[in-house]
N, C-alpha and C positions, 0 to 999 in steps of 0.2 A: 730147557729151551731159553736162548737168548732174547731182547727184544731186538725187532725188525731193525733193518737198517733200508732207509733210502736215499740215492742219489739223484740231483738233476745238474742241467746247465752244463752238461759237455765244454770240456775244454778244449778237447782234440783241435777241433777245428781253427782254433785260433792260433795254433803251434805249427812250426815244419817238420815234416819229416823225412831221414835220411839213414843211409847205412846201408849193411846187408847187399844180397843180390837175388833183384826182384824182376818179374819175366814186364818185359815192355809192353804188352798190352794186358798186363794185370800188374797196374804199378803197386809200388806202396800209397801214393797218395788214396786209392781207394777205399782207403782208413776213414781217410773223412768224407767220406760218402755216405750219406744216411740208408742206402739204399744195399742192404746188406749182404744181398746178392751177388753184389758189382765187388768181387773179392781182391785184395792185393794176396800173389802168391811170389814166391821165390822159386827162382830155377832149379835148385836141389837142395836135402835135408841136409848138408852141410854148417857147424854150427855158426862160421861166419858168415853164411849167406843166411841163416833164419834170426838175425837179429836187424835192430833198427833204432834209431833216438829219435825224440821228439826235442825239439825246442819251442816252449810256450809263449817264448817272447817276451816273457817277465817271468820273475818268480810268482806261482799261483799255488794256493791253498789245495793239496790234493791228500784226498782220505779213500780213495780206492780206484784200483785200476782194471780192466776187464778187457777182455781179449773176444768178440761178440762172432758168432758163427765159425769155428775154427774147426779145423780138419787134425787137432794133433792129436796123435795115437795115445792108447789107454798106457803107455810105458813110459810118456810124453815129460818133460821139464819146463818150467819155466823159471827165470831169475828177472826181478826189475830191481834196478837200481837207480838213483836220482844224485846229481850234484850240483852245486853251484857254480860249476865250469863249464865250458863246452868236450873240453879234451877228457873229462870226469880224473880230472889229478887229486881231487879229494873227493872221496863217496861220502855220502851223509847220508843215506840209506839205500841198503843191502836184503833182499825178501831172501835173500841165499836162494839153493834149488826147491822149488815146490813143482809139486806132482799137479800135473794140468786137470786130470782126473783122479777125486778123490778115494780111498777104500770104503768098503760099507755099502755103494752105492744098492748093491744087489744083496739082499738078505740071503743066508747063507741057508735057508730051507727052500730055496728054489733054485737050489746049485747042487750040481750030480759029482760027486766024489769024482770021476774022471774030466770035473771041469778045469781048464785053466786055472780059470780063478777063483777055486772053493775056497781057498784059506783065506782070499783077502777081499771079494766080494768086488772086486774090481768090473767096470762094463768088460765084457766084448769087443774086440772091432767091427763085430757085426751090427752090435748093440751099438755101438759109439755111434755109429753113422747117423744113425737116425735120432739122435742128441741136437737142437740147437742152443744146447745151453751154453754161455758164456765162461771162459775161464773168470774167475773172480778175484785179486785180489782186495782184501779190504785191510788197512794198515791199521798196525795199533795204536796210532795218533796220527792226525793233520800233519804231512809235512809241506812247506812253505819252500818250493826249491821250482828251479827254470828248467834246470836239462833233466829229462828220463829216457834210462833206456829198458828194451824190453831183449831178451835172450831167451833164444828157445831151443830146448837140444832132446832131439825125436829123429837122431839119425837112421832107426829102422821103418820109418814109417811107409808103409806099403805105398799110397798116392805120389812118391819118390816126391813130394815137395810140402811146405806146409802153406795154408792160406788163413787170412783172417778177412772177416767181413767189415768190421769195424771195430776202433779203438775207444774208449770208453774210459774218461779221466774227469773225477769232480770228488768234491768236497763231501757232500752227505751229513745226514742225521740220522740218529737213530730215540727214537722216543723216548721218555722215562719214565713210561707204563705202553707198556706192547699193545699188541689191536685185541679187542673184544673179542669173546667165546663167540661164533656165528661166521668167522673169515670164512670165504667158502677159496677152492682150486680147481677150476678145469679145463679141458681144451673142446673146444668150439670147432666144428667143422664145417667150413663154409660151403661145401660139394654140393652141386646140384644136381638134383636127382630127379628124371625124366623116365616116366611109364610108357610102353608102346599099350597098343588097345591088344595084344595078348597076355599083360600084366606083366612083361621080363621089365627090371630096371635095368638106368643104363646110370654110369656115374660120370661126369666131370669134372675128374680129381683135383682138388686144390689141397694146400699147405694146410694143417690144425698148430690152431693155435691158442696159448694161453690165456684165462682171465683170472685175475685175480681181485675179488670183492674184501675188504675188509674194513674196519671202522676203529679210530683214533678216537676213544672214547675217554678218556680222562687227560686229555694234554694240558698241562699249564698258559697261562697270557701269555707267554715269551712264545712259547712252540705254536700256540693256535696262531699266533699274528708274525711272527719273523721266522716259520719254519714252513707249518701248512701255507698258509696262505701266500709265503711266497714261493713257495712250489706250484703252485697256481698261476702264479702273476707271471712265471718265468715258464713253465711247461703248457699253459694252455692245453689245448688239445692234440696238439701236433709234437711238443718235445719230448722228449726224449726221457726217461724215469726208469733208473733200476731198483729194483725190488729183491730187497733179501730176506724174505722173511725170519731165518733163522743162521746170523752169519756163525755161532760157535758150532753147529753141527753140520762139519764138511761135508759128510757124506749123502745130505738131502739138496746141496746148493743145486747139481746138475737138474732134480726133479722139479726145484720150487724156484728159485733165481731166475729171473731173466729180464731184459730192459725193454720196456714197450712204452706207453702212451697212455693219459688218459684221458678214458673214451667218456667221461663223463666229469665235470668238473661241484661238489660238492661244497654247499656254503659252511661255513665255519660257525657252529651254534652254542651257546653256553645254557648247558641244560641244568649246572649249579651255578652257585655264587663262585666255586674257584675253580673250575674244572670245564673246559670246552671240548669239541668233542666234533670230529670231521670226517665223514666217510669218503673211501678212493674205490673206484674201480678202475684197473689197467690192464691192457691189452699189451699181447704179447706182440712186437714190431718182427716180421718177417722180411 
């Protein structure tokens, strides 16, 4: 097990975006929409209509890139590349083709020999649907570059179009000593639940969503003060925080990854002489 990576301070929004062919009342700008719901989709799976460039306006520090609410099929592609052009006449990095959903996801003792996907544990598209987990890239170094672009090629995909909710571009840390034995994972469900006086309930289904508690318990002066703490100063309780708990094991990103908020903001304490130590809890953003 890897240690955690987190992101904040969205870049998206400060970039344009362009390309592709996206339906008029579900632009692409709805990328920079925090509201993830409010989807940009393309008119058909075609692969030059399922791509798009951002321009960030300057070259900015980017260590991972995520794709937030998406509809692409478990057979699904993605490619991001970044240049110092706008025309991209020279790439300066290339993620080549990656699998939007990864293998493994589904242990392979809860898969029936006439499954699809026994040998590679891949979802369902039944299963997929009810996923909001983000595509995730997370690069093997910081690249420092203005244009990206994103390519997506899922030209069987049943919804005959693909959508993203929001685009998802920052820098990130990742710790060097992972979160304490006690992280807890679950989903919360906010349904209210109403008795007639003959005992039947009735439900008012809402969205379940993620929490995740865990605690940065040995971080060094540099991380508790120029990493925790300015994830704090920058995310409050309103922005925006992706959470990877485990980025070398693809096949748990879909269950555990996902970019929320947090719902709780946690002072930074030094319980040794060299080791401080900061507890998060974050909510999954719907």
């Amino acid at each position: 097990m890897s240690n955690m990576f987190l992101a904040w301070q969205n870049r998206t929004d400060e970039g344009s975006l362009s390309g592709g062919s996206w339906s008029a009342s579900l632009p692409l700008t709805n990328m920079q929409n925090r509201q993830v719901q409010k989807v940009s989709r393309t008119t058909d799976t075609a692969i030059a209509s399922t791509q798009f460039t951002i321009n960030l306006g300057a070259a900015k520090a980017i260590g991972v890139v995520a794709l937030v609410v998406h509809n692409i099929g478990v057979s699904g592609q993605v490619r991001i590349t970044a240049s110092d052009t706008p025309g991209f006449a020279s790439t300066l990095y290339d993620s080549g083709w990656q699998l939007a959903w990864p293998y493994g996801v589904i242990p392979q003792s809860l898969l029936e020999w006439e499954d699809d996907n026994f040998w590679f544990g891949t979802l369902s598209s039944q299963a997929r649907a009810g996923y909001q987990s983000p595509y995730i890239l997370k690069l093997a170094s910081v690249q420092n570059l203005r244009y990206w672009r994103v390519e997506i090629s899922d030209p069987s995909n049943t919804d005959g179009y693909i959508q993203i909710g929001r685009l998802f571009m920052a820098r990130g840390w990742t710790p060097s000593v992972n979160y304490a034995y006690g992280a807890s994972l679950g989903y919360q469900d906010p349904t209210p639940v109403d008795m007639s006086l003959s005992g039947a309930e009735y439900f008012d289904m809402r969205s379940k969503y993620r929490v995740m508690n865990f605690n940065l318990q040995y971080v060094t002066n540099t991380e508790a003060y120029s990493y925790a703490l300015e994830l704090q100063r920058l995310a409050g309780v309103s922005g925006e925080v992706l959470v990877v708990p485990d980025p070398d094991t693809a096949s748990t990103q879909p269950i555990r990854s996902f970019v929320g908020r947090l719902r709780q903001i946690g002072a930074v304490s030094q319980p040794q002489p060299t080791a401080f130590s900061v507890n998060f809890e974050v909510k999954e953003l719907l």
